[in-house]
C-alpha positions as CSV (number, residue, x, y, z in Angstrom):
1,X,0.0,0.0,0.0
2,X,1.7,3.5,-1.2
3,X,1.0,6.4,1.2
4,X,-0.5,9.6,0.2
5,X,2.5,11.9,1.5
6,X,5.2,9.6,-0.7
7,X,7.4,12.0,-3.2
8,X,5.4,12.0,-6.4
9,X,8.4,10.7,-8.4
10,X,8.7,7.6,-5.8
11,X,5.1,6.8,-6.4
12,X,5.5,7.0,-10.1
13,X,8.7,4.5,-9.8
14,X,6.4,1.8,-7.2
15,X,3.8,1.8,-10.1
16,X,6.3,1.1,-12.8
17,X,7.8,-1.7,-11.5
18,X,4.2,-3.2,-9.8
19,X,4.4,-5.7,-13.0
20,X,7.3,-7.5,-11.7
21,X,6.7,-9.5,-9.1
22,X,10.5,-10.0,-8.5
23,X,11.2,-6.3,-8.2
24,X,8.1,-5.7,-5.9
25,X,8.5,-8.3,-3.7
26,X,12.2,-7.3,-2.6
27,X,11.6,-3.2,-2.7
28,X,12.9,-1.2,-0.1
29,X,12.9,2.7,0.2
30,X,14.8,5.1,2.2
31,X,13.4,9.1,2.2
32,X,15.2,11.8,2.8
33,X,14.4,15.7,2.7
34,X,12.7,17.8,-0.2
35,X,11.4,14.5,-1.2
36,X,14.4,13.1,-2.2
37,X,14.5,9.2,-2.0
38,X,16.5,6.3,-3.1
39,X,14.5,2.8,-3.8
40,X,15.9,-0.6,-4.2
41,X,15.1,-4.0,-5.1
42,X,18.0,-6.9,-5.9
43,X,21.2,-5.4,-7.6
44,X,18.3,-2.3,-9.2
45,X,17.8,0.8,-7.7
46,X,16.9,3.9,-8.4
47,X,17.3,7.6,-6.5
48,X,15.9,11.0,-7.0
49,X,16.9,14.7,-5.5
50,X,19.5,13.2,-3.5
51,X,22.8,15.1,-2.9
52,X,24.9,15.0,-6.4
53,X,27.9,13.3,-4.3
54,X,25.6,10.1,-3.2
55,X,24.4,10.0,-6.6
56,X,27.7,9.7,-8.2
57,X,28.7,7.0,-5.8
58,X,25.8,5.1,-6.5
59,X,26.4,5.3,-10.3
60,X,30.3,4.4,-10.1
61,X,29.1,1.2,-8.4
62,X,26.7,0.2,-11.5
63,X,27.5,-1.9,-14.7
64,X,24.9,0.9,-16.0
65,X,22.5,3.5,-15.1
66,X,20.2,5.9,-17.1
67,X,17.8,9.6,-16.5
68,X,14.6,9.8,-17.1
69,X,11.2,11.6,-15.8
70,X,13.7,13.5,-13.1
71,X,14.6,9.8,-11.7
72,X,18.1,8.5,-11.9
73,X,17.9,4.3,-12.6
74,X,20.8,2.0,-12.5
75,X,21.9,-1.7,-11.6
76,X,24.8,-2.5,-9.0
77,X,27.6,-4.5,-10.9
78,X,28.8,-8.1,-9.3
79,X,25.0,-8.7,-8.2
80,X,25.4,-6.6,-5.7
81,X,22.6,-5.1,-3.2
82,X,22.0,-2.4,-0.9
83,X,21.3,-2.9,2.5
84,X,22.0,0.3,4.2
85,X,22.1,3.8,2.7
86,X,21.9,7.3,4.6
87,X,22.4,11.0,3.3
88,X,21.6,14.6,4.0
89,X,22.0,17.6,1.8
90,X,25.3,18.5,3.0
91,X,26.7,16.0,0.8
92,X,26.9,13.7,3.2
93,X,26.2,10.0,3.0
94,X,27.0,6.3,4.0
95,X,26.4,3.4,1.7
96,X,26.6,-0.7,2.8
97,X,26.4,-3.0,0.3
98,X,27.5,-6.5,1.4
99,X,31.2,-5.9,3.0
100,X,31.3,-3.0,1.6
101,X,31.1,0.5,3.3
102,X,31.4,3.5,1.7
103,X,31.0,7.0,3.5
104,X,31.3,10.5,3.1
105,X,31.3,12.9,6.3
106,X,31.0,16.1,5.7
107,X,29.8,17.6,8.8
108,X,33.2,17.6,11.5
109,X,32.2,16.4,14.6
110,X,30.3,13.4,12.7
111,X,33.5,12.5,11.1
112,X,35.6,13.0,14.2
113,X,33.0,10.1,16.2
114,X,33.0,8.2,13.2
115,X,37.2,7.9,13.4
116,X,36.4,7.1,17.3
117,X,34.9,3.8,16.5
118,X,38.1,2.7,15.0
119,X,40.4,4.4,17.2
120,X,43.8,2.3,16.8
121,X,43.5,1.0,13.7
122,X,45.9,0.7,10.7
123,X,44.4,1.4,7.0
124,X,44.3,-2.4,6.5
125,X,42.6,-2.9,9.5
126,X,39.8,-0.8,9.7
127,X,37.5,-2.5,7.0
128,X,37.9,-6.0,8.5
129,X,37.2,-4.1,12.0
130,X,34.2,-2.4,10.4
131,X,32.3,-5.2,9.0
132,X,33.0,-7.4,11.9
133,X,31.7,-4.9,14.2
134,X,29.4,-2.4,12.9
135,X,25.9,-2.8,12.9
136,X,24.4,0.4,12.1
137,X,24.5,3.6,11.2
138,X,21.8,6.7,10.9
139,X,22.2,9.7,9.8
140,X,19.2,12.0,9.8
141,X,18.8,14.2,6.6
142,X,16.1,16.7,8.0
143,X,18.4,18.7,10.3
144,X,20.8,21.7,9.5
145,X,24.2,21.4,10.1
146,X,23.5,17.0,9.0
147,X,25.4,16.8,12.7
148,X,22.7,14.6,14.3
149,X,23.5,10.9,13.6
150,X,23.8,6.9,15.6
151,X,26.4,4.8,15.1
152,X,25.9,1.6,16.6
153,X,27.9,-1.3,17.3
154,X,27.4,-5.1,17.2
155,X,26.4,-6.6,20.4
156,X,28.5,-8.9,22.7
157,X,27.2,-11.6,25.2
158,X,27.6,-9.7,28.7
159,X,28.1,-6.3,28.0
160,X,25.8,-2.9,26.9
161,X,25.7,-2.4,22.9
162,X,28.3,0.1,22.1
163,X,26.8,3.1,20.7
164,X,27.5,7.1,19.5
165,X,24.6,9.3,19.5
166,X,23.9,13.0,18.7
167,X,21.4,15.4,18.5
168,X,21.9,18.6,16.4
169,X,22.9,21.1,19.5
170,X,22.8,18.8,22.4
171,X,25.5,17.1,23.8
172,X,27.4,13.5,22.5
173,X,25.3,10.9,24.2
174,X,28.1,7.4,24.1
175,X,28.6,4.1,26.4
176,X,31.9,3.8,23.8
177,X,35.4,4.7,24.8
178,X,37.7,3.8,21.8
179,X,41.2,4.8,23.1
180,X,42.2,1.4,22.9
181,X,40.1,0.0,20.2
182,X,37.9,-1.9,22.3
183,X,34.3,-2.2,22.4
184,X,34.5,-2.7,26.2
185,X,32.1,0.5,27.2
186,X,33.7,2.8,30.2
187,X,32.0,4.5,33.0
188,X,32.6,7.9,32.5
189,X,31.3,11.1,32.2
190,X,33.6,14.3,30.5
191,X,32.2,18.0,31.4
192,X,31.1,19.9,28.3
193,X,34.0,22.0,27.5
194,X,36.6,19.5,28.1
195,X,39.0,17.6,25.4
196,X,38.1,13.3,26.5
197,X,41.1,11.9,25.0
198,X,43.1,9.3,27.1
199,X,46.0,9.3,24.6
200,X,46.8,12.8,25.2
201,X,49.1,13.1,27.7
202,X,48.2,16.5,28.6
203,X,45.1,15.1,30.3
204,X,47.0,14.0,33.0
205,X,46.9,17.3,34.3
206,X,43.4,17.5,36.5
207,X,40.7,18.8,34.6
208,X,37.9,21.3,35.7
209,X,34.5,19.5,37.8
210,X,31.6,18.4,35.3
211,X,29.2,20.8,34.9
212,X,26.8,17.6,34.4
213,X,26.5,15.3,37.0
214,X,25.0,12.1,35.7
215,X,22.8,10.0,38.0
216,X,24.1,6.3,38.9
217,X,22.2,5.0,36.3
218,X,23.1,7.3,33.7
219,X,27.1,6.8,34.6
220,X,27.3,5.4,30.7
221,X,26.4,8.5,29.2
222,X,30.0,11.1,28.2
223,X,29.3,14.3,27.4
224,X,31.6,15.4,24.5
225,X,32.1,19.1,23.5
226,X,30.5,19.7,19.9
227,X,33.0,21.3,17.2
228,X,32.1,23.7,14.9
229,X,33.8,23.6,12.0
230,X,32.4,23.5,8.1
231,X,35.0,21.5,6.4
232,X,32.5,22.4,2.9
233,X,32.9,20.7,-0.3
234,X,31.9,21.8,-3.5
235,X,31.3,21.1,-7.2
236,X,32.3,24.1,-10.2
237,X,29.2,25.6,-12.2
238,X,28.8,27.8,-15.2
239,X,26.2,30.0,-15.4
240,X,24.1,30.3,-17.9
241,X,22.2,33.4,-17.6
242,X,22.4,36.8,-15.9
243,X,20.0,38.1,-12.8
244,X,18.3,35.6,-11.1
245,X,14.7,33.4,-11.4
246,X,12.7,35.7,-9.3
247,X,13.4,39.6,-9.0
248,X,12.5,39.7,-5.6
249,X,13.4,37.4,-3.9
250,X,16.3,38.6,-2.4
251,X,17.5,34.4,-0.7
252,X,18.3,34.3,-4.8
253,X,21.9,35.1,-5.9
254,X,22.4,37.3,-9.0
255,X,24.3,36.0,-11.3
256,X,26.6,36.7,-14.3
257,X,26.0,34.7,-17.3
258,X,29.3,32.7,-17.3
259,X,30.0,33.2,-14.2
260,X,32.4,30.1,-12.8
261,X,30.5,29.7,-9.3
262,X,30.8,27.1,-6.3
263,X,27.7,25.0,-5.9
264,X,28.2,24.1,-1.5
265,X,25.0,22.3,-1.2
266,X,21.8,20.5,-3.0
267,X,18.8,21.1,-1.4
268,X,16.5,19.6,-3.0
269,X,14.2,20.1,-6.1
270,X,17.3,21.3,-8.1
271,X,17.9,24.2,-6.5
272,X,21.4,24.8,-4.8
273,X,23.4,27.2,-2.5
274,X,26.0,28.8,-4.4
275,X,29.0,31.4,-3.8
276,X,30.0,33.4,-6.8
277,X,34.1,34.8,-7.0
278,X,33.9,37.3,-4.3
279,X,31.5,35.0,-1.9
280,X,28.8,35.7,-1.6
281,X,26.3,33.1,-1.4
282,X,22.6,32.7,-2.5
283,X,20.2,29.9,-3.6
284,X,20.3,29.2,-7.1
285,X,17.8,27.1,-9.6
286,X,19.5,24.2,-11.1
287,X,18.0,25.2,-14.7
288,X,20.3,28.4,-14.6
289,X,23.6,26.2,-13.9
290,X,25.7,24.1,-16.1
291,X,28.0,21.8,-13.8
292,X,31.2,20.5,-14.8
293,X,32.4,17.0,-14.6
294,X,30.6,16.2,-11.3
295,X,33.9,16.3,-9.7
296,X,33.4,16.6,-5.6
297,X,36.1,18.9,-4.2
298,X,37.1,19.9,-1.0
299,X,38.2,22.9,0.4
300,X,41.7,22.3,-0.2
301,X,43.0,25.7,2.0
302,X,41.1,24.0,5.1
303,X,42.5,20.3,4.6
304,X,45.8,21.5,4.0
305,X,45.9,23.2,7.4
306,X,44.3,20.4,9.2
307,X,47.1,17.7,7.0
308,X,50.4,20.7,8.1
309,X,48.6,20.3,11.7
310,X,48.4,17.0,12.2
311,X,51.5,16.2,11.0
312,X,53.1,18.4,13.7
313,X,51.0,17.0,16.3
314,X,51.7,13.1,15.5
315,X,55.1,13.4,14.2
316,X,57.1,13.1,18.4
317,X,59.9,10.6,18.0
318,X,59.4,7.1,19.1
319,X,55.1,7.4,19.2
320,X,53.9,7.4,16.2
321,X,51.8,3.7,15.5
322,X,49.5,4.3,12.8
323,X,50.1,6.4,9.6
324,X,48.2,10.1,9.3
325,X,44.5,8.7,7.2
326,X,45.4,11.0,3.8
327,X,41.5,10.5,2.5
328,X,40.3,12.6,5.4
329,X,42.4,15.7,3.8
330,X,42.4,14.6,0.0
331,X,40.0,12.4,-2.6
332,X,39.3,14.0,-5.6
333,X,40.9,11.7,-8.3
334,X,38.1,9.9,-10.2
335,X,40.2,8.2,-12.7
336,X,39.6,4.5,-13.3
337,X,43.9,3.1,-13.1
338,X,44.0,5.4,-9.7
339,X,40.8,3.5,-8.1
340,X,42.9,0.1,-8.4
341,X,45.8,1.7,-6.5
342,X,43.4,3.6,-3.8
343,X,41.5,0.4,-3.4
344,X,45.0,-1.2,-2.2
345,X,44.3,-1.1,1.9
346,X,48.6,-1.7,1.7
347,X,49.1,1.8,-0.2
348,X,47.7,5.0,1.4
349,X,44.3,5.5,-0.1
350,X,45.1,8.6,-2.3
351,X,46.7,9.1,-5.8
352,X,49.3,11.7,-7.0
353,X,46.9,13.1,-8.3
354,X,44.9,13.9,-5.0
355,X,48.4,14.9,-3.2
356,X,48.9,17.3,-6.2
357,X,45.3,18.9,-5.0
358,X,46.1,18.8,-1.5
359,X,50.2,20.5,-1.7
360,X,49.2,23.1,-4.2
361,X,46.2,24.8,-1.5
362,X,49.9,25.2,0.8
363,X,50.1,28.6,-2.0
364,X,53.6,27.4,-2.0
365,X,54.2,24.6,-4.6
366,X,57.0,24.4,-6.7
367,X,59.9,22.1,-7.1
368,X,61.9,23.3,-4.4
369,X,59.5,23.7,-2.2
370,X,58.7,20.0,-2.6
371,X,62.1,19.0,-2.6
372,X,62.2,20.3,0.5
373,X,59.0,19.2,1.7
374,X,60.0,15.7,0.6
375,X,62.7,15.2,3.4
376,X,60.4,14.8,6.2
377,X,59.0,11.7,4.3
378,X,62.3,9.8,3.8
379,X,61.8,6.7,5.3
380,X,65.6,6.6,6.9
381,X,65.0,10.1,8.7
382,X,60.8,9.2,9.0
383,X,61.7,6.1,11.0
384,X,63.0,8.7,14.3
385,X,59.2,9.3,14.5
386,X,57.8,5.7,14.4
387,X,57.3,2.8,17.8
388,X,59.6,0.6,17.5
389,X,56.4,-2.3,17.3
390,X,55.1,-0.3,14.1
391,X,58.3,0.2,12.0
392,X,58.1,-1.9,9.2
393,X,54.9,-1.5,8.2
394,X,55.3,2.6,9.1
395,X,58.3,3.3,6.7
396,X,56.8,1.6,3.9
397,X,53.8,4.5,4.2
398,X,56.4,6.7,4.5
399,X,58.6,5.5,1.3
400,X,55.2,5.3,-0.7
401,X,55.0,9.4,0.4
402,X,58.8,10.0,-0.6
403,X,58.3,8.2,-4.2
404,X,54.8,10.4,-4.3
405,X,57.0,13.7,-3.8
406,X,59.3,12.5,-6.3
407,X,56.8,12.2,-9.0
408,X,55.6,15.4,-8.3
409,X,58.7,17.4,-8.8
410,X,59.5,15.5,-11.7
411,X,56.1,16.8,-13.2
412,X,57.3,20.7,-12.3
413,X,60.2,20.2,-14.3
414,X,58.2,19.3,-17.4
């Protein structure tokens, strides 16, 4: 039985495929906001007004896909099937499919919990940590920010299920404690305010008296400080008119036909938030926008500084055990020989190509800049930095970040 408040392209799609009784028996349907929607049955699916970065996910994962009637359809190669798929306008979204899990975090503090979970890990590790301990994950596409969100482990005989859970401007609700990449939930409770972060040693200095003082019952619950910080990606537009669609409304942006612009966010029934070349930003009607390649991009300035920040953080000699995650700063390359290689959970996850992205937002790229830059990464002068339990698998990161360098400057000279 169809609803009468379904999206009007979803009911259109559930009366299509009625014929079939393979496809209607197995259907499943996930809403989001503005009526956008994806719907699935066996390795088909099909989506509408969902954020152009889920979208292109979904397609790169089909043997084929087509647009029609405003509804995107397509069918998952290696009979694949969906099982769990999340977005919100922000660009944000998580996709399982079998083993697979594929994510992209846009909002800050959701990414920060999310690297919580698997606290400890190396790059090889995480996936085999993730599908043998994950059991769900929300994220709820009708709030601002796309900051409130569940992530929720598998249970274990004997103990509470591990879980992370926000609310758009409320505190971190959590029984989890990952410091040591266990699922054995803690009894704690952090003030708001305070930094929780048991590998830091500069929590061994007493910290100030919890604000929030939980009842015995409620011991489970931590109370994290919420960041603030818009890491934003973006996709490049042409315009292809001047003004904008309705004189006065004044939420529209006006526009210079051929105008390059930044498209920030979808928001449903094509119509976007945009910032033209001196940035300002205004809504803008998808009709009055030609987009490029559907490349996602970052905001390379931002995840340059957080990639020069970490580094300096991590980088003590004799403590480092796992190797800085390079797809939280960079992961723009699209190109089908680079997938193989980013695929590799031995190699780092990112391309030349993405590194390229990432170094050139420094504002200082050039030859000798990387040459010098390149030092740091030489796996004979890297090794001061690494634990002596994590060295061989350490320098080979590093080495695979030297030849990186190397191919780099050898592209300058060209």
């Amino acid at each position: 039985m169809i609803g009468p408040e379904i999206p009007p392209a979803l009911r259109s799609y559930i009366q299509a495929v009625e014929a079939s009784e393979t496809l209607r028996s197995g259907i499943r349907v996930q809403l989001g906001a503005a009526d956008s929607f994806v719907v699935w049955s066996g390795t088909a699916w099909a989506c509408a007004d969902v954020p152009a970065q889920l979208e292109a996910k979904l397609r790169e994962g089909s043997s084929g896909f087509r647009k029609s009637n405003h509804i995107t359809n397509g069918s998952l190669r290696d009979s694949r099937t969906l099982d769990n798929i999340q977005w919100h306008t922000n660009g944000s979204y998580y996709i399982k499919s079998g083993d697979r899990h594929l994510w992209n975090f846009q909002a800050n503090l959701v990414r920060v919990e999310w690297n919580k979970l698997w606290k400890g890990a190396r790059q090889d590790e995480r996936m085999v940590r993730i599908n043998k301990e994950l059991a769900y994950v929300l994220l709820s596409p009708h709030t601002k920010k796309g900051e409130t969100f569940a992530f929720i482990k598998k249970h274990s005989a004997g103990l509470d299920t591990p879980y992370i859970v926000h609310f758009e401007g409320e505190p971190i609700h959590t029984n989890f404690d990952g410091d040591d990449g266990s699922d054995q939930p803690t009894l704690s409770s952090s003030p708001p305010g305070t930094v929780s972060d048991t590998d830091s040693s500069r929590n061994s200095r007493s910290r100030p008296l919890a604000r929030y003082e939980p009842h015995v019952s409620d011991q489970r619950i931590r109370h994290v400080p919420i960041k603030t910080e818009d890491d934003v990606s973006f996709q490049w537009a042409t315009t292809k008119k001047s003004g904008r669609p309705h004189r006065a409304d004044s939420w529209e942006l006006v526009l210079r036909k051929g105008e390059t612009v930044k498209v920030i966010h979808d928001m449903g029934r094509n119509w976007f938030v945009v910032t033209d070349k001196k940035d300002v930003k205004g809504f803008v009607h998808g009709s009055w926008l030609v987009f490029g390649d559907g490349a996602v991009h970052k905001d390379s300035k931002t995840a340059y500084g957080q990639f020069v920040e970490d580094i300096r953080e991590l980088l003590k000699p004799g403590q480092l055990q796992s190797f800085l995650a390079m797809t939280s700063y960079v992961d723009e390359c699209t190109e089908r020989d680079c997938q193989l290689l980013k695929e590799d959970v031995s190699k780092l996850g990112i391309c030349t190509h993405d590194l390229r992205a990432l170094l050139q937002a420094s504002g200082k790229y050039s030859y000798e800049w990387l040459k010098e830059e390149r030092n740091l990464w030489h796996p004979d002068r890297f090794a001061r930095f690494i634990h002596p339990d994590h060295m061989e698998r350490l320098t080979l990161m590093a080495e695979q970040m030297f030849v990186m360098y190397g191919i780099l400057m050898e592209a300058c000279k060209a």
